[in-house]
C-alpha positions, 0 to 999 in steps of 0.5 A: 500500500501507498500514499498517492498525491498530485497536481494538474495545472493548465493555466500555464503557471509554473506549479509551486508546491513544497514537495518536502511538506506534502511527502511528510504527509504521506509518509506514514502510509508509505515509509518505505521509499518516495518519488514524484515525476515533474512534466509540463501541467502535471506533478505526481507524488507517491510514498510506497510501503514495499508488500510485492516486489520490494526491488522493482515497482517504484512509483512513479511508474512510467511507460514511455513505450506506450504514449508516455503514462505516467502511474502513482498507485496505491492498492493491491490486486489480487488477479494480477498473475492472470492479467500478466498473462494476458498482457504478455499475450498482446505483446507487453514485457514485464521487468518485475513482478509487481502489481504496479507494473500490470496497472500501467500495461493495462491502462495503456491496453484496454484504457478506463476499461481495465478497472473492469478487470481488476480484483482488488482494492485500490486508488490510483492516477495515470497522466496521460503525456500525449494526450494531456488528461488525467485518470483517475480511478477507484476499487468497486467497494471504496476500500482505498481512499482519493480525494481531491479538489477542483478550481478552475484550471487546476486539479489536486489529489490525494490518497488523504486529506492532510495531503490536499490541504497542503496543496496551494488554493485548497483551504480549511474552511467548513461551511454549514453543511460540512458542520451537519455532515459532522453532527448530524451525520458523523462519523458517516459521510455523504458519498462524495462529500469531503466536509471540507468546502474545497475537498471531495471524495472521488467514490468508490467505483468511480472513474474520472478524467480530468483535461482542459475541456473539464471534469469529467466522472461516471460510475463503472460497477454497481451490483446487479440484481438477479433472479436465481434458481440455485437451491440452498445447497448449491449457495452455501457451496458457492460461498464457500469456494468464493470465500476460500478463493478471496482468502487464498487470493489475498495471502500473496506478499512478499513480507509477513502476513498476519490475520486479525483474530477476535475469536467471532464468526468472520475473522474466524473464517479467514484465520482457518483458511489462512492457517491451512494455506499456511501449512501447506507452505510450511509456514506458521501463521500469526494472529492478533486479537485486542482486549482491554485491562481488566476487561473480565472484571467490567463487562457487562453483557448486553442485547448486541454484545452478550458474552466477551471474546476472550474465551472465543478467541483462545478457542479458536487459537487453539484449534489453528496451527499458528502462534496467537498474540493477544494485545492489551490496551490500557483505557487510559491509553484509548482515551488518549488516543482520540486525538490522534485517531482523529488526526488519522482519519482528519475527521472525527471518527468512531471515537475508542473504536477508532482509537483503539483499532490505532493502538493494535494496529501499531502493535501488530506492525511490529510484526507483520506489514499485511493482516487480513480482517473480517469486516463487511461480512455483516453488510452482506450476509445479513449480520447487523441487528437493523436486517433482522428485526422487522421494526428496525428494517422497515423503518424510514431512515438510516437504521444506525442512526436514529438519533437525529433529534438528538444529535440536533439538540446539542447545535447552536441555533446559528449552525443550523441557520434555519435548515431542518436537520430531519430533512437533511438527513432523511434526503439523503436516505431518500435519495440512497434507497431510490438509486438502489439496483433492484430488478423490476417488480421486485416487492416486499421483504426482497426488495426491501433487504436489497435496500437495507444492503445498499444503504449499508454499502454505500453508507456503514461499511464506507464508515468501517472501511474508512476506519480501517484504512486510516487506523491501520495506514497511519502505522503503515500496515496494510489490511485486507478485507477478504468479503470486500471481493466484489465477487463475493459482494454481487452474488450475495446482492442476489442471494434469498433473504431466506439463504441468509437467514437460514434456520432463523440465524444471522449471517446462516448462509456463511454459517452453513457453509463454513460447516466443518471449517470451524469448531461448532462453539465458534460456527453458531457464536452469535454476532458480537460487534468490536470490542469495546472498554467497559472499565469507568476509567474509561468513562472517567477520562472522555468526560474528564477530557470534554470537561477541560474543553469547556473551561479552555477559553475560546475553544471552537467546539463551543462555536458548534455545540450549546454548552448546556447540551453538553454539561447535561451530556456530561452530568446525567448517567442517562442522556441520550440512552434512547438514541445511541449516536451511532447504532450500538457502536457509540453510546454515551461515552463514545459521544462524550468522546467524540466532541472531544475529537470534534474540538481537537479536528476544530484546533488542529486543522485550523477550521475556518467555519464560514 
């Protein structure tokens, strides 16, 4: 994985950018080697973390042969020995083995269309010499990040928006509906919106190009909606080859490999998978789990985690034939944290479930530079509790956010400047479900579950990937995300709601067909999300942090926020215990948390509120 970066000017202006300061940025996703590539309108920066083909692959890649193409990529494919070969079937010459070096053949073979043929996660930027025009283009799932900014004659572009913002004419100020993005919506985003004025998200299987005739983007894949006629049987069959396949497929790297392991169904499934492979290979696989200081003492079981992982995951680990590491995070130490994971991410995040996930990654990236983990399983096999509960699922709304008379009540009168905050919130669910894929005629509860699953994929699990991506680059480890295959995600968009669902459990395909793989105490588990700190120190800092905010003078959370809403927030044990901020993920301390980062995104990047 990468960071990439670049500037494209026609105005005709030489292009002045501190090149030193830019690579600063990005130097945490790429701490192994960094180059730029300087000619005519257009400057490409790139900073690399070596995963294949450590000796060859440097970036910026040219291509003089086919038109002079110019590549900075940051990304894995997963299918890249398949597309070598095809390549060298129409004449192209390889020097090394890495994916990069495929990414630029098959640009210059098969032009935008060679998205169409990737499996795998990545962002990347081709400028065009001859034909002076930019590329730009991103995975079908958006696990890989690229922002950029528009004005004029100008186009910049960054993997991160710390790097735009050291791009000349791109500034920090947030207007109204970046602040609503931030309090009505966060840590969720509007697809393609930035928060930042200047700053937009190219979305995730997306492609664009940008010339002197302008701007010009459109989307390359959406999942399909089909009828089937397999039986169940022949489904969990499917699954399971296409999850064993993506598991397998993304083992490849020519540093260490490592699987996140928290002892519940889908991280399970891609340890099992990835042990066996390993073992073939005579080689030992490691895995990492997080828990937290006194975690036997303070948690309490509840309706969305009933039983702790601890038990699950030595279960698991001894069933494998690898070596297990178990981090233990200090909770003063995830609350401490919060400001830096919201530097990662250079928006407010998920609060501890962002911090925490910083912390472990930083700790696993002492042993490995590559780890596969569980997420997006939920979002297609059907796993959250919003999928499964009939008063939740038909619903109006974002069912992960059912807060938003809540999250309204903390706002100043002038930040809301007279907009309605439902409308705000329930246009842009409107507008979700509307374009969702969905074959004609299809009614009632199929029709509705294909609803829920785009709502998740375009919304929630941008959310997690988001998350992922950033807490875990910021310690140049990359993590791969098996159920992300694109494959595994059209065929399950198709999938009866009855196979998902099957004997009335959560995620019951994947159960079914994972039979065998995994001990019986582990395959029927059931679901339990990321693990959070139950310990009061934790509760105790956040708030003990939130009260140093609102005795600082002139600090700019209080230019968002009431005061009043907040030292209620902050006095009553109760407050908002009826509408969690965000689904079951952040509950009152995680609010409490995630003002707190709010004020510290407001300090460190200088916001200008306009």
């Amino acid at each position: 994985m990468c960071a990439i970066a670049g500037i494209i000017d026609f105005d005709g202006r030489e292009i002045h950018i501190d090149e030193e300061k830019l690579l600063d940025t990005m130097a945490r996703r790429g701490p192994d080697q960094q180059g730029t590539y300087h000619r005519g309108p257009a400057r490409l920066l790139h900073t690399r973390l070596a995963v294949v083909d450590p000796d060859s692959g440097h970036q910026p890649f040219v291509l003089s042969a086919r038109g002079g193409l110019a590549l900075v990529y940051n990304g894995e494919l997963y299918n890249t020995v398949e597309l070598r070969n095809v390549l060298v079937g129409l004449g192209h010459r390889f020097e090394g083995h890495s994916d990069t070096e495929v990414v630029a053949h098959a640009y210059a073979e098969w032009g935008a269309d060679c998205v169409k043929r990737f499996n795998g996660i990545f962002a990347f930027a081709v400028w065009e010499e001859e034909r002076q025009r930019l590329f730009l283009a991103r995975d079908r799932m958006g696990v890989k990040p690229l922002f950029f900014s528009l004005a004029e004659d100008r186009l910049c572009f960054a993997s991160e928006i710390k790097t735009l913002l050291e791009f000349p004419g791109v500034s920090q100020r947030v207007d109204r509906d970046g602040l609503l993005e931030i309090m009505l919506l966060g840590p969720g985003r509007t697809p393609g919106r930035g928060v930042f004025r200047d700053i937009r998200e190219l979305e995730g299987a997306c492609c664009a190009y940008w010339s002197k005739t302008g701007w010009r983007t459109w989307r390359y894949w959406t999942p399909e909606d089909l009828d089937t006629a397999e039986t169940f049987e022949d489904a969990a069959a499917h699954v399971r080859e296409l999850v064993t396949d993506a598991v397998e497929r993304q083992l490849v790297s020519d540093v260490p490999v490592c699987t996140f392991l928290s002892g519940g169904l889908d991280s399970s499934i891609i340890s099992a998978i990835a042990d066996k492979a390993f073992c073939l290979r005579d080689k030992t696989l490691h895995t990492f789990s997080v828990t937290y200081k006194d975690n036997a003492k303070y948690f309490t079981a509840g309706k969305f985690q009933p039983d702790s992982d601890d038990d699950f995951i030595d279960l698991m680990a001894d069933s494998l034939h690898g070596e297990h590491h178990r981090i233990v995070l200090d909770s003063a130490d995830v609350a401490a944290a919060l400001y830096e994971a919201a530097e990662a991410r250079d928006l407010p995040g998920m609060a501890d479930v962002d911090s925490s996930l910083l912390l472990f990654c930083r700790e696993v990236k002492k042993h490995a530079t590559v780890a596969l983990s569980g997420e997006c399983a939920d979002e297609i096999f059907g796993g959250y509790p919003w999928y499964r509960d009939p008063s939740i699922r038909e619903r109006e709304g974002f069912p992960w956010a059912q807060s938003t008379g809540y999250r309204a009540s903390f706002l100043r009168p002038e930040v809301l400047a007279g907009a309605d905050p439902f409308e705000y919130v329930d246009s842009r669910y409107r507008a979700t479900v509307a374009e969702t894929p969905v074959l004609p005629g299809r009614a009632g509860l199929e029709r509705r579950m294909r609803e829920l699953m785009w709502l998740n994929l375009r919304w929630f699990m941008q959310t997690l990937l988001d998350r992922k991506d950033r807490m875990s680059m910021w310690s140049g480890l990359e993590v791969r995300v098996p159920f992300c295959d694109w494959r595994i995600v059209q065929y399950l968009y198709t999938a009866p709601w009855a196979y998902k669902d099957w004997r009335g459990r959560e995620k019951g395909l994947l159960r079914e067909a994972m039979k065998g793989l995994l001990p019986e105490e582990i395959l029927w588990r059931k679901k339990s999300p990321y693990p959070k700190t139950h310990h009061p120190a934790y509760l105790a800092a956040v708030s003990g942090m939130l009260r140093e905010v609102l005795e600082k003078p002139g600090a700019p959370l209080l230019d968002v926020v009431r005061r009043e809403a907040v030292e209620e927030l902050l006095a009553d044990p109760d407050h908002g215990a009826g509408s969690p901020w965000y689904g079951q993920l952040m509950a009152r301390p995680q609010t409490i948390a995630y003002l707190v980062q709010v004020n510290h995104w407001l300090e460190h990047y200088h916001i200008e509120l306009v």
